[in-house]
C-alpha positions, 0 to 999 in steps of 0.5 A: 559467605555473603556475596556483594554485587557492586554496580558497574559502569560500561560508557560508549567509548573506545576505552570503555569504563568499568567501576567497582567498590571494596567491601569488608566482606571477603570474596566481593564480586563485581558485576560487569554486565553493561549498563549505560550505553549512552546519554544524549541530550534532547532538544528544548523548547524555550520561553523568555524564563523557562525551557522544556528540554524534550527526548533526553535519551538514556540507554540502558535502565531497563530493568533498574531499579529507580532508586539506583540512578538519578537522571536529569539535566545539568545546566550553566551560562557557561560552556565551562561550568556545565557539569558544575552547574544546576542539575534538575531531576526526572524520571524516565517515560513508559518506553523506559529510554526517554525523559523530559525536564523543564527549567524555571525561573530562567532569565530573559535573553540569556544564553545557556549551556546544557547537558543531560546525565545519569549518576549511579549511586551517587558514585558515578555520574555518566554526562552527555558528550557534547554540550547544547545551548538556547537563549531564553527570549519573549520573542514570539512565533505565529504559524500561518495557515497553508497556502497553494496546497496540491496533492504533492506539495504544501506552502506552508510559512510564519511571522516572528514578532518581538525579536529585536533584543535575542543576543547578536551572538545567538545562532538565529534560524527560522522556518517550518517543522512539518511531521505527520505525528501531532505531539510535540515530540513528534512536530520536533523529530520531524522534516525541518523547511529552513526559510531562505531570507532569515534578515526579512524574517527577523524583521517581522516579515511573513516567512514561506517555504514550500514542501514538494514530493508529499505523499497525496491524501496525507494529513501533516501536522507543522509549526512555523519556529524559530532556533536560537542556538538549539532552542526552539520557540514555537508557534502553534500547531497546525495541518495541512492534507494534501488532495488525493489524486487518481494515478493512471496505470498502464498495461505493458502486458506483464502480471501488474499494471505500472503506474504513468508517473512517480510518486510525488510527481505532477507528471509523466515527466516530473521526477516525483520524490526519492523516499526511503525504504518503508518512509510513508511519509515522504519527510524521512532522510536520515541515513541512519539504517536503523531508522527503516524497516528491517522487513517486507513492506508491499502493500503494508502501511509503510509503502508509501505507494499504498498510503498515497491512495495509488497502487503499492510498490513493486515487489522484487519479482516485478521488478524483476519481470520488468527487467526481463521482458521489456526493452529500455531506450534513452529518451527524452520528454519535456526536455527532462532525460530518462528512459522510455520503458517498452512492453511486451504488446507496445505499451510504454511508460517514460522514468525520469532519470531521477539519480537517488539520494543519500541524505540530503544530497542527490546524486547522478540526478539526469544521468540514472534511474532507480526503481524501489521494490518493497522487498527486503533483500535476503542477504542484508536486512538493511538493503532493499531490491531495486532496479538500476537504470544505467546506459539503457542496461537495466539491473536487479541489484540493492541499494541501501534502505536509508538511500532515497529512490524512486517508487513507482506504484503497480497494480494487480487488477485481476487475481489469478484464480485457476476454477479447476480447483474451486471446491463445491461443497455445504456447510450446515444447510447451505451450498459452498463454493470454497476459494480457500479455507485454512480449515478446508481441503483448498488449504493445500490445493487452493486456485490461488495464491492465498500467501500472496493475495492482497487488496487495500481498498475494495474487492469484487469477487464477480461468480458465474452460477449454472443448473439453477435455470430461473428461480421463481423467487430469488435467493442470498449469496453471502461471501465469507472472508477472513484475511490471514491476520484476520483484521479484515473480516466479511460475513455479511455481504451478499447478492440475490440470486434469480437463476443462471448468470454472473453475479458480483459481491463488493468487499471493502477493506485491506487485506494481506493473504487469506484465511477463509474465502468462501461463497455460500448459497443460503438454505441451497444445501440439497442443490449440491451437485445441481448447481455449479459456479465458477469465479468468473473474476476476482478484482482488486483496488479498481472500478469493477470490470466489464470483462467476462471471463470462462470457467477457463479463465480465458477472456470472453472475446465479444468481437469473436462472436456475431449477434443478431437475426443471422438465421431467422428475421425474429430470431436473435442469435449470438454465434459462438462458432458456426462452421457453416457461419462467418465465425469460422474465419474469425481470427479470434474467437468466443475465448482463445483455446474455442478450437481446441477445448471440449467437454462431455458432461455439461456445457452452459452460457449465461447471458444478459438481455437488455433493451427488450423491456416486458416480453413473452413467448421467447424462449432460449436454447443452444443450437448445438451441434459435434464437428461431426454431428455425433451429437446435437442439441436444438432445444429452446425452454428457457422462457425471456421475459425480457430485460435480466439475466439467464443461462442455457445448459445442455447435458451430452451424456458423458459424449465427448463434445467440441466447440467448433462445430455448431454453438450458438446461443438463440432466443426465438421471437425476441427480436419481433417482441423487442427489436432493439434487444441486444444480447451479452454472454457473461459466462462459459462453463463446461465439464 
């Protein structure tokens, strides 16, 4: 018995169309499975005798074989006679759904009609729906270079040349078609800036149009064109970048900074753009859904806050956290309505009631706001979480990912990292401080959230090292890290150790999650258990800090301490706590828990001296002393010689100690030596 498996033909179409063939053979089958979904013709660009008519698009030959179909373009001068007209073959484009046809020997100032088709087997022959035309012409194109280019916004413009003798029949348009691709494809796929005076135009006067809510430091492709029917004849190619801007970010107490203004916008008061979910671009408006991301986009290179140079969108959380702990007032600013954004210390930020948009159309614009996040929503691929701003009555709802919204940009300066958890450990002969490592222990109990963590432009992971006292010759820190996709590696950056303080080590890059974060000390593998570190602060996409922090995490308070020759003219002291001194009526202190925090087994400050330049005979030390004076400490043999870093460390012995006794930190002689020194802490550690 020999089966016989005859093509069959599934089309778009309510009704649907399925073909088969007889074959003497007895028990033919025919095979239903679809194979033509649709055929849509593409878009051609013209000259006065040819055209080439780009992103013909087929679905689906995948997998067929290419002596089984025939595609191509079918043409005519009349509506009528199209599928009766020329046909001129292809063949499809590596990504097995698109093709492209050129037409020659074409006449000048000609109106033509085309489709694109598929013909099975030569039985079947499956036409695009609608009919398109262009007009061949020798008419000319000029783009002209950009003008009044800003970080948001570009004039961008053209001349026409040798038009008088297009048909009058012809659909005549000019203007700009401006993408961030290069290719020709791309350039036509991409935003259209229809010029406004198309009379002046067609006269040969230049032609301008200007694009604003662009994303700042982006590189746009355009060309100027003119549309004759749905023929395009283009002028050259040409960019534009627009400026990089620094947006300013602003505390409202919560876990990130928010950006002052939109993306897009000139100021607080400016609405700036409204982009689709996962649009980088600022150019895409189609409210076609398959045309956005289907996933989270925080941070990645679809939020359009991370391509714009400026923090990254919120996500759902945020969103969220903003919603709940800040109050929302109608308010005006610059006579443009929003809504004035109070946090939780005072500080607020103004949100243009900027409506959204479907499409083109902009809607409830000066009556709502809405705040994209880059989180998709559980429920539905095709929505994204925002936060509606009706009626002074925020929401956490979804809007639709092909809807454009506002995107207001965060930042998370400072990484959570709890020390409690910060593993001491060797790898081959050096001493490691282990952040985390997939391979490691930190792996299931790591002091942050490794999943999480994110950086697009720089890290400083600042670390305060204790117990070394001062080398007498320095030696390497080198960070290992690795993001989670390993895109983003670091082996080789380092600092030099000298002894007891905080030191920083830069990584540059962009990094989503962790896959090894690590500090080794180079050749340090017998100082396990001698000396201590702790994260003193991990910051991210901003200028380094000038804050110090406790092994805690608790900021170092300079204004809860006093500094200076408080007990001896030569002496310079910076009192942590005195409960004989005026620090005990401070109302905050050296860090926030001073009160109430011990130790017993281990208690270091490191400090920084400056202004003293060379001196000797200083020597540093804790003046210690147990609310209770069950223990003391007075001694001073930490040699200062002058400006750098060092550290004093006592050891109680497993004595339970507190703070808020005497704790001050002294260096004798300094100020007689140098009597402009001036003395910072930079890390508390104690165990």
């Amino acid at each position: 018995m020999k089966w016989k498996y005859i093509l069959g033909v599934s089309l778009l179409m309510s009704s649907g169309l399925l073909v088969s063939s007889c074959s003497e053979d007895d028990n033919a089958s025919i095979y239903t499975k679809p194979i033509i979904l649709s055929v849509t013709s593409g878009t051609p660009s013209v000259s006065s005798a040819s055209a080439t008519i780009d992103h013909n698009v087929v679905r689906s030959l995948v997998g067929q074989s290419s002596k089984a179909y025939d595609i191509g373009i079918v043409y005519a001068t009349s509506p009528a006679e199209v599928e009766n007209g020329t046909k001129v073959s292809s063949s499809l484009n590596a990504d097995d759904s698109t093709y492209t046809v050129s037409l020659e020997g074409l006449q000048k100032n000609t109106t033509y009609y085309y489709k694109a088709y598929v013909a099975l087997q030569n039985q079947v022959t499956y036409y695009s729906s609608d009919v398109k035309s262009f007009v061949t012409s020798d008419a000319k194109v000029v783009t002209n270079d950009a003008a009044d280019v800003s970080s948001v916004s570009a004039g961008l413009g053209g001349t026409l040349t040798n038009v008088g003798n297009i048909p009058v029949s012809a659909d005549f348009s000019c203007g700009i078609l401006i993408s961030t691709q290069s290719d020709d494809a791309g350039v036509l796929k991409g935003y259209d800036l229809v010029a406004g005076d198309l009379v002046q135009a067609q006269a040969g006067t230049p032609y301008s149009v200007t694009k604003n809510t662009l994303v700042p430091g982006t590189k746009y492709y355009y060309k100027a064109y003119m549309k004759l029917n749905d023929g395009y004849i283009m002028g050259q190619l040409d960019s534009v970048t627009t400026t990089t801007e620094s947006k300013d970010f602003v505390d409202l107490g919560l876990s990130v900074l928010w950006a002052k203004s939109n993306v897009g916008a000139t100021s607080d008061s400016d609405a700036g753009g409204l982009y689709g979910y996962g649009d980088a671009t600022g150019l895409q408006t189609s409210a076609v859904s398959l045309l956005y991301p289907t996933i989270n986009v925080v941070g990645g290179s679809s939020d359009i806050c991370v391509a714009s140079g400026n923090g990254r969108l919120p996500s759902a959380a945020e969103l969220q956290e903003l919603k709940n702990n800040c109050t929302f007032t109608d308010s005006t600013v610059n006579d443009i309505p929003g809504y004035k954004v109070t946090g939780v210390n005072g500080n607020s930020i103004f949100i243009p009631k900027a409506g959204y948009r479907n499409g083109m159309s902009t809607v409830n614009s000066g009556q709502s706001a809405y705040l994209m996040s880059g989180t998709i929503s559980n429920s539905s691929n095709n929505y994204e979480y925002d936060l509606a701003l009706k009626a002074n009555s925020p929401s956490f709802t979804t809007a639709a990912t092909f809807y454009g919204i506002t995107a207001r940009a965060v930042k998370k300066v400072k990484v959570d990292f709890d020390n409690s958890k910060l593993l001491e450990t060797t790898e081959n002969n050096d001493l490691r401080f282990e952040i985390f490592n997939t391979w490691g222990s930190t792996a299931s109990n790591s002091g942050l959230d490794a999943n999480s963590f994110a950086f697009y432009k720089k890290m400083y992971v600042n670390f305060t090292v204790v117990g070394l006292g001062h080398l007498n010759s320095p030696v390497t820190a080198t960070i290992g890290f690795a993001s989670s996709d390993w895109s983003c590696q670091d082996w080789t950056s380092s600092v030099q150790i000298t002894g007891d303080g905080t030191y920083t080590i830069p990584v540059t890059g962009s990094a989503v999650g962790v896959a090894v974060f690590v500090i080794d000390i180079k050749g340090q593998k017998a100082e396990l258990n001698k000396w201590h570190s702790y994260i003193n602060s991990i910051i991210i996409d901003n200028d380094n800090t000038t804050d110090y922090y406790a092994c805690n995490g608790e900021k170092i308070n300079p204004e809860g301490m006093r500094y200076g020759p408080l007990d001896s003219k030569d002496d310079y002291r910076v009192e942590l706590y005195n409960m004989y001194g005026d620090t005990k009526q401070y109302t905050t202190h050296a860090f926030k828990s001073l009160l109430t925090s011990s130790f017993s087994q281990q208690y270091s400050v490191t400090f920084e001296v400056s202004n003293a330049g060379n001196v000797s005979s200083c020597n540093a030390g804790l003046s210690f002393a147990n609310p209770d004076w069950s223990y003391s400490s007075w001694t001073y043999d930490v040699p200062v010689t002058g400006n750098g870093q060092y550290g004093c460390s006592i050891y109680p012995g497993n004595k339970t100690c507190q703070f808020n006794g005497v704790n001050c930190l002294d260096i004798k002689n300094l100020l007689n030596k140098a009597a402009d020194a001036s003395v910072k802490i930079t890390g508390i550690y104690w165990k």
